[in-house]
matplotlib code that plots the C-alpha trace (Angstrom):
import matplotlib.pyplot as plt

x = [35.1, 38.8, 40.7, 43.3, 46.7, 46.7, 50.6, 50.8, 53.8, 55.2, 57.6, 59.0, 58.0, 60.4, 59.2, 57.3, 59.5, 57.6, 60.5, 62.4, 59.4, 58.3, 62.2, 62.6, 58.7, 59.8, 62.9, 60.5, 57.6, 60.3, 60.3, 56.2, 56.4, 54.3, 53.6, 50.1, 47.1, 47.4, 49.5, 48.5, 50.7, 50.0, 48.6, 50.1, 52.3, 54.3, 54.6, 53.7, 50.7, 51.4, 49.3, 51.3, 48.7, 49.0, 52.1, 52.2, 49.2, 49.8, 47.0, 45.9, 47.8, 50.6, 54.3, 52.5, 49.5, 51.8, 54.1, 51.3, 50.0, 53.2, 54.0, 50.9, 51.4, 55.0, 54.0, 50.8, 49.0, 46.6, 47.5, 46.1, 47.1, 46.3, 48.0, 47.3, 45.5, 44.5, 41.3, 39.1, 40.5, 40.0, 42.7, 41.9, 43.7, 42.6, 42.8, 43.7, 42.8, 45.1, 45.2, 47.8, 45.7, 45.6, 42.6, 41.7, 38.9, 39.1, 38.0, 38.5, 38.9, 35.4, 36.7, 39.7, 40.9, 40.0, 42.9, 45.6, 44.1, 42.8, 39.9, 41.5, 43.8, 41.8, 38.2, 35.9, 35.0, 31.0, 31.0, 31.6, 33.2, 33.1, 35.4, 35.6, 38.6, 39.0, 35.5, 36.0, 34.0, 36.6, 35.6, 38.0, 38.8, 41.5, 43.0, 40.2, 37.5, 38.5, 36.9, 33.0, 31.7, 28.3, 29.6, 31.5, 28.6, 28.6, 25.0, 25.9, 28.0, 31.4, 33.9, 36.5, 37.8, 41.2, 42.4, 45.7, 46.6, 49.2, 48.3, 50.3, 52.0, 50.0, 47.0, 47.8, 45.6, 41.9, 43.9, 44.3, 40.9, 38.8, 40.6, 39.2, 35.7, 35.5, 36.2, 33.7, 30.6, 30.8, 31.8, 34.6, 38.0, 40.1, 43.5, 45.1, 48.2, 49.7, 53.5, 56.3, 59.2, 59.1, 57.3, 58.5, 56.6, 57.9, 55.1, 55.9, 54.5, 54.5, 52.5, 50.6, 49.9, 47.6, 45.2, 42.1, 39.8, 35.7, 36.3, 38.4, 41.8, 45.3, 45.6, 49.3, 51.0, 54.5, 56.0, 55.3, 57.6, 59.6, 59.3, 58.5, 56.3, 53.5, 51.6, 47.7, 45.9, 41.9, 39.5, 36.8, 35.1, 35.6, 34.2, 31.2, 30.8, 31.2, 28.7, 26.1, 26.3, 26.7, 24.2, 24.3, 23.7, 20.0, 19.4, 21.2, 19.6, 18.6, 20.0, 20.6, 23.9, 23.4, 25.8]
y = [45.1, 45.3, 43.3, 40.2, 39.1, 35.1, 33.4, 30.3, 27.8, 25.1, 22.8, 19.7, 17.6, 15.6, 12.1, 11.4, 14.1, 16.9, 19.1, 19.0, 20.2, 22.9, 23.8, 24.5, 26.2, 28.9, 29.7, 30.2, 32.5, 35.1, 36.4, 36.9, 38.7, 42.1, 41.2, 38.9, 38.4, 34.6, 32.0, 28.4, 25.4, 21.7, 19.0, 17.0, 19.4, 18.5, 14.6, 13.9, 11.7, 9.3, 6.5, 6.1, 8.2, 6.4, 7.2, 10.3, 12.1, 14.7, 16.7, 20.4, 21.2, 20.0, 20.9, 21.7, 24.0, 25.6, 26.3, 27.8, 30.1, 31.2, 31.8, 33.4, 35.9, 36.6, 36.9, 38.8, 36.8, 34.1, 30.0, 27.5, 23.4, 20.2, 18.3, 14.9, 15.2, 12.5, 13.2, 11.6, 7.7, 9.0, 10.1, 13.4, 14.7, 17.5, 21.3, 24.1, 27.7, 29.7, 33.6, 35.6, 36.0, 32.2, 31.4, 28.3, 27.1, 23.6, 21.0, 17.3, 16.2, 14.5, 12.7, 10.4, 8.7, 5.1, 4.1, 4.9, 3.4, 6.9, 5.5, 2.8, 5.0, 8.2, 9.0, 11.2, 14.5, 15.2, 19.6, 21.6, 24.6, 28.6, 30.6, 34.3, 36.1, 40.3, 40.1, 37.2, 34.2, 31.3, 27.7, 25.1, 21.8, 19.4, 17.3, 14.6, 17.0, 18.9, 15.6, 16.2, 19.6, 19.1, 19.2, 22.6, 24.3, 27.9, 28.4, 31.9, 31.6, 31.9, 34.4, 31.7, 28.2, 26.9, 23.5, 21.9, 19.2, 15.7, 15.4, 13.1, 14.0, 11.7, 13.2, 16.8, 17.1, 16.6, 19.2, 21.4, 21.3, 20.4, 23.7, 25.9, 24.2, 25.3, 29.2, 29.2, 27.4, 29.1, 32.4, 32.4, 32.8, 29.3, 28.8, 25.1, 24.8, 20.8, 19.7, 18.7, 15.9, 12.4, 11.2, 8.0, 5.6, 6.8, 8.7, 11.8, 15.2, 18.3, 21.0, 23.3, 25.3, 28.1, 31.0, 31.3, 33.9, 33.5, 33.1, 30.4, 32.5, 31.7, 35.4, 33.5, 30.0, 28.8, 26.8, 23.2, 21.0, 23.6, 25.4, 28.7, 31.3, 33.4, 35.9, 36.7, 40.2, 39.4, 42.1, 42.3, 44.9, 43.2, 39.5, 41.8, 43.5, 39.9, 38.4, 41.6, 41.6, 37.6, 36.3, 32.6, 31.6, 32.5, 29.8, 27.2, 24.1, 23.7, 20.7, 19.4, 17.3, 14.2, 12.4]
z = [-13.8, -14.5, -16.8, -15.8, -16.4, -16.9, -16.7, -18.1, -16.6, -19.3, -17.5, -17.2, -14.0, -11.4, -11.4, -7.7, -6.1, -5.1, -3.1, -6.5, -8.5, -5.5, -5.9, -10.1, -9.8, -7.5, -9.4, -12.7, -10.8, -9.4, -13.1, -12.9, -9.5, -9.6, -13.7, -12.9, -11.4, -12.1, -12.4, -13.7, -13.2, -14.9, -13.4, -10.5, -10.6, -8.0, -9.1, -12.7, -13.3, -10.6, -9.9, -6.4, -4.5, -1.5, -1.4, -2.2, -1.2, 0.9, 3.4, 3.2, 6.1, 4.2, 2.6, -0.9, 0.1, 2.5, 0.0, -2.6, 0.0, 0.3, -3.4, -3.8, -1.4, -2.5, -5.8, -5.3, -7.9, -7.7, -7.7, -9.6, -10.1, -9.2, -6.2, -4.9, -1.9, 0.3, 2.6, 4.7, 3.5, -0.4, -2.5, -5.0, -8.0, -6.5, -8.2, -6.2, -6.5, -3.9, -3.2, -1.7, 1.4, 1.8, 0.8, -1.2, -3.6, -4.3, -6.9, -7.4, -11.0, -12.0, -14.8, -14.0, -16.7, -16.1, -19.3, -16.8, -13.5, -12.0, -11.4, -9.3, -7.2, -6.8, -6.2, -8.6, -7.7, -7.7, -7.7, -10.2, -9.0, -10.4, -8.0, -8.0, -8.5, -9.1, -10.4, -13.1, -12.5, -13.2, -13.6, -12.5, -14.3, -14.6, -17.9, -18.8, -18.1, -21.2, -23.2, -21.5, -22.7, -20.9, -17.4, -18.6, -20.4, -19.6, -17.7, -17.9, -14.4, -15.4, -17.9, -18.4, -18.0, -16.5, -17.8, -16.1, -17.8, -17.9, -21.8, -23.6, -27.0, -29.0, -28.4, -28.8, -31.4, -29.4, -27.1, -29.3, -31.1, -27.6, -26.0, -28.8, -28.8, -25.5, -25.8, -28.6, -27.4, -24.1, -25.4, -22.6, -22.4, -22.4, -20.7, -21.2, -19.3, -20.1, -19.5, -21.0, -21.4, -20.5, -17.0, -15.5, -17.2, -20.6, -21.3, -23.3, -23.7, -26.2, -24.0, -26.3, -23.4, -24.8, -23.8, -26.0, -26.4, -26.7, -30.6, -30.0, -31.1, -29.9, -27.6, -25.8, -26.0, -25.3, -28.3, -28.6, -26.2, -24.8, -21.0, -20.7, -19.6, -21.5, -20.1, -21.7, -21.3, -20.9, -21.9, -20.1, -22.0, -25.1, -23.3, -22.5, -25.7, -28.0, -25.4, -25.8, -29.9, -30.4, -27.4, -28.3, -25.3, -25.1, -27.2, -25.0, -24.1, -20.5, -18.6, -15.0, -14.2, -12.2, -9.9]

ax = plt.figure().add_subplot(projection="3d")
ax.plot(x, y, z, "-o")
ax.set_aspect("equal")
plt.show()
């Protein structure tokens, strides 16, 4: 199994304009060509946390997906954010996991935080969803998710966790400290990748986008309410090794998830 190179992407967001955001993204990644294996963006990354999703949902045969494959082939490295997506008559904040040979692994966000009217404008997701990618076994979640550690208990299926998030500055603490739960109780690496600046509703936002290793230790970050790009080297031997010596989770509690 070989190791990977994770590239987190800190940025400010152009309000409910998506060719702006597409735009200022592709300038950034042109510096992480032929330096990754994957690239995370933040969360509605090509709108801010818009409840407009009628408006602005776009299809998977549309400007945005088109635009990732095409990134991710450029760039040789792996895609990940969400995108709102609209679907069969349902709206999904919708994460996507795009290759550079066009494939796509997709999740919609299970937890939609009901505070801000998600649950009003989008509907829930119901998998959970572990995609494979140069032998790591990736599990994909989006912002509120990071608050429900049951649905993302390691059952032994996955070597690391990707959170995109919209978190707002006043709660940077719980996503700081929920981030670092995670790498530890599932003994897997953690990347949070959350923006920055001020959305359109006022709403602001410090980032504290991090990679974490399975002891829960800061391995790459990009300072607090700033944009900018850190890249994280994740050992696969050593994830191996920690898991072989310190097998926690042979004492895990068995559980089934319900709908």
């Amino acid at each position: 199994m070989r190791d990977l190179n994770v590239s987190i992407v800190q940025c400010m967001l152009h309000w409910e304009d998506a060719g702006a955001n597409r735009a200022m993204l592709q300038e950034r990644l042109a510096a992480l060509k032929g330096t990754t294996d994957l690239i995370v963006l933040p969360e509605m990354f090509t709108t801010g946390f818009s409840m407009r999703s009628g408006e602005l949902a776009e299809g998977m045969e549309g400007t945005t997906v088109a635009w990732m494959r095409d990134r991710a082939a450029d760039l040789g490295a792996a895609l990940y954010g969400s995108v709102i997506i609209g679907e069969g008559g349902r709206r999904y904040n919708r994460g996507l996991f795009v290759m550079p040979d066009g494939r796509i692994t997709t999740y919609d966000k299970r937890h939609l935080f009901r505070f801000a009217g998600e649950t009003e404008h989008y509907s829930p997701g119901r998998k959970r969803v572990v995609v494979e990618w140069h032998g790591w076994r990736i599990l994909l979640q989006v912002c509120f998710d990071l608050r429900f550690p049951v649905f993302a208990r390691n059952r032994r299926d996955y070597d690391a966790i990707l959170y995109v998030a919209n978190w707002p500055e006043p709660r940077r603490f719980p996503w700081s400290q929920l981030l670092i739960a995670r790498a530890i109780e599932n003994q897997c690496y953690v990347v949070g990748v959350n923006r920055v600046g001020m959305d359109g509703k006022g709403n602001h936002y410090s980032g504290d986008s991090v990679v974490l290793d399975p002891r829960g230790a800061c391995i790459a970050s990009v300072a607090s309410a700033r944009e900018g790009l850190a890249t994280a080297h994740l050992d696969r031997a050593g994830l191996e090794e920690f898991r072989t010596k310190f097998p926690v989770a042979l004492e895990a509690d068995d559980f089934a998830l319900r709908d």
